[in-house]
C-alpha positions, 0 to 999 in steps of 0.5 A: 265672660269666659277666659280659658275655654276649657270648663274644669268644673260646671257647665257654661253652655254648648260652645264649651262642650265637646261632642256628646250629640248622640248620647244628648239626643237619645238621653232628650228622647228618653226623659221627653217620652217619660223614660228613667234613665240609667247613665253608667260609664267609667269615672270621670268621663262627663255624665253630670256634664252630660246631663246638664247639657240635655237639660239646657236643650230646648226640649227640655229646658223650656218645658221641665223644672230641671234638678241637679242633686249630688248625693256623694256624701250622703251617709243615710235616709236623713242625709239623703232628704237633707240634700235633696229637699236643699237642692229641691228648693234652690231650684224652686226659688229661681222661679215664681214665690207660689212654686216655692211656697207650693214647696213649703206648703206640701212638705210640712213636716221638713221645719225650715226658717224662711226669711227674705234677702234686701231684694224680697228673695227667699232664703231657705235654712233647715239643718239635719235637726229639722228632718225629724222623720225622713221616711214622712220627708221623702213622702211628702218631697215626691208629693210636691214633684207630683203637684208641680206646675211643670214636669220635673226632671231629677237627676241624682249622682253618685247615686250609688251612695245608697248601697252604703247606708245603713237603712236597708229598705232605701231602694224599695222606698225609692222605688215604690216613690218613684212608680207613683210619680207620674210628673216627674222622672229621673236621670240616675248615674254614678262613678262606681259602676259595679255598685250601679250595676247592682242596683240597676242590673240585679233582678232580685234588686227593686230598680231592676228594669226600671230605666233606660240604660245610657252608657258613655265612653270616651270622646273621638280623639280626633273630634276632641282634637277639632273642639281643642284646637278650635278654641287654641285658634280662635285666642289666636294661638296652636295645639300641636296635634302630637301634644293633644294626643299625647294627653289623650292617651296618657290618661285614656281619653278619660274626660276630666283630665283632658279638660284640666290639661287643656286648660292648663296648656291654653294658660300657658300658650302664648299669642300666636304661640304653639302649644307643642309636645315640651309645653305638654309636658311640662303641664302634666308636671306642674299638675303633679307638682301642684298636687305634692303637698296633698298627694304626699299627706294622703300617702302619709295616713296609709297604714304601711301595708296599704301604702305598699299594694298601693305604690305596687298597682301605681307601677303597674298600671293595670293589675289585671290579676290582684293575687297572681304570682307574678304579680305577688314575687314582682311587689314582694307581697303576699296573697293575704297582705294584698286581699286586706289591702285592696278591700281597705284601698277600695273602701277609701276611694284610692284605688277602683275595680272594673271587670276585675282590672285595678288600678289608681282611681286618681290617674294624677296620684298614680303618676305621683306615685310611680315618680312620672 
C-alpha cells in the first residue's frame, strides 16, 4: 500500500507517475522497432523513471526481458561486468530456473557460488575476485542476451562512467558487442550531458550514430499542478496552486525536488486541510534543515579556495561566465583561483556545467549555501 503518493525513489506504477505520455510512447516505438536509444536531458528530471515506466507498458513488458543496471560507481572494465552480470541474473532469476541456468551455463568464465534459499530459489554470489577476465565476461554476458528465450532490453544509467575508466578501448568494445547482438537492444542515458554527448554525438567516437535520441525536459507545470492535486484531493486534502508553483520555480520544474517537496507537503497537510504557500515554506526548510548536519561535513572537507568559488556560484545562481570580471571583483577571486577550483568542484560532483552555465549541482546545497 501506498501512503504518500509522491514516489521519491522507484517506480510504483502509472498512478503515480506524472505525464511523460509522448516521450513513453516514442521511446516503446524506438525499442519495438529495434532502435538503441540515447535518453539525455538535464539532471534529476526523471529518465530512469522514465525508462521503468516504458518498460511496465504492455508492449513491453509481456514480450521483452527488462534490464535496469546503474553503472555510477563503476570505476573500470572489471566493475562494469561486475554490476552488470549481478543486475543480468537478478532479473533472470524472477523467471523460470532454465533461463538462469541457461545464464550460468553460457557465462562460464564468471565463477560464481549458487545456492538455494528455504523455498528452492537460487541465490547468485560472485564478488570482483571472480571476474578474472572481464574482457572474456563481457563476451560471453552479451552471448547469453543473443540466446535468450525472450528479446532483452538493457538499459544503462549513468552510462557516462565509462569515459572515466582507465581502459581506453571500452567504447568500441561495447560497441562492436553491441552491433552483434541482434536480440536485445539497449536505452542508454546519463546525468552529465556533455559527457553523453561526447560519446553519442562525436563522429570520431565509436557510438556515434548509433541510437535514437530522446531528450526530456521539464514536466508542464500545469499538468504537474493537475497529477498533484489530484493526489492532494483524493486523501481528502488541497494544494494551493500559488504553493505548487512556487516550488516548481524554485527549483525550475526539475523533477526530483518537485516530487521530494510534494511529498513532504502531503506529510504534513492535514485532513481537509489546505497545503498553502506558509506550509510550502516551511517544507523547503525543513528540507534544508534535515540536511545541515551532511551539507555542513561536506563543506567541511572543501580545500579553502574550493569552498570560496563554491559559496560564490551558490550566490549566484547561474554563473554564465565563470572567469568575468564581474564575476571575479564581486567574489573577490582571481582567474587563476576559480579555473583550479572549478575543475576540482567539477570532478567532485559539487558543482555542474551546461552550454557553459555553472551552477550547485544539488539545488538544496546551493540554498544552504547561500543561507535560503
Amino acid at each position: 500500500m501506498i501512503h504518500n503518493p509522491f514516489i521519491t525513489n522507484g517506480y510504483e506504477g502509472e498512478e503515480y507517475f506524472c505525464d511523460r505520455v509522448e516521450e513513453t510512447l516514442l521511446m516503446t516505438k524506438y525499442l519495438v522497432n529495434g532502435n538503441n536509444v540515447f535518453l539525455s536531458s538535464p539532471r534529476r528530471l526523471g529518465k530512469t523513471g522514465l525508462i521503468e515506466h516504458c518498460f511496465a507498458q504492455p508492449k513491453i513488458k509481456d514480450k521483452y526481458i527488462t534490464i535496469v543496471v546503474d553503472i555510477y560507481s563503476t570505476k573500470n572494465l572489471q566493475d562494469l561486468v561486475h554490476t552488470l552480470g549481478n543486475r543480468v541474473f537478478t532479473e533472470l532469476k524472477k523467471k523460470d530456473r532454465s533461463i538462469w541456468q541457461q545464464f550460468l551455463d553460457v557465462v562460464s568464465s564468471l565463477k560464481a557460488n549458487v545456492s538455494y534459499d528455504i523455498s528452492g530459489n537460487p541465490e547468485l554470489s560472485f564478488g570482483m575476485g571472480n571476474v578474472t577476465n572481464p574482457s572474456l565476461t563481457l563476451e560471453q554476458i552479451f552471448e547469453y542476451l543473443e540466446v535468450a528465450t525472450k528479446p532483452c532490453i538493457v538499459a544503462i544509467d549513468e552510462f557516462q562512467a565509462i569515459v572515466n575508466y582507465p581502459e581506453k578501448n571500452v567504447e568500441a568494445i561495447l560497441r562492436t558487442y553491441i552491433q552483434r547482438t541482434h536480440n536485445a537492444h539497449f536505452v542508454f542515458s546519463g546525468s552529465h550531458r556533455h559527457l553523453m554527448s561526447e560519446v553519442f554525438c562525436n563522429p570520431s567516437r565509436p557510438f556515434f550514430q548509433s541510437t535514437a535520441p530522446l531528450s526530456i525536459a521539464p514536466i508542464d507545470k500545469n499538468i504537474y499542478y493537475a497529477f498533484a492535486q489530484k493526489h492532494f484531493n483524493d486523501a481528502s486534502k488541497s494544494l494551493d496552486k500559488e504553493a505548487f508553483e512556487m516550488i516548481y520555480d524554485k527549483f525550475d520544474g526539475i523533477t526530483w525536488y518537485v516530487q521530494f517537496l510534494l511529498n513532504k507537503m502531503y506529510s504534513i497537510t492535514q485532513h481537509n486541510e489546505t497545503c498553502d504557500l506558509e506550509l510550502a515554506e516551511a517544507s523547503i526548510d525543513n528540507v534544508i534543515n534535515t540536511f545541515d548536519s551532511i551539507f555542513g561535513n561536506m563543506l567541511f572537507q572543501l580545500p579553502f579556495k574550493q569552498k570560496e568559488v563554491l559559496v560564490a556560484i551558490a550566490n549566484d545562481g547561474i554563473v554564465e561566465n565563470i572567469t568575468s570580471k564581474a564575476f571575479l571583483q564581486r567574489h573577490a577571486l582571481t582567474a587563476s583561483t576559480v579555473q583550479a577550483a572549478v575543475k576540482g568542484l567539477m570532478e567532485k560532483d559539487f558543482i555542474t556545467s551546461d552550454r557553459g552555465k555553472y551552477e550547485v549541482y544539488d539545488k538544496f546545497f546551493g540554498l544552504w549555501l547561500r543561507g535560503r
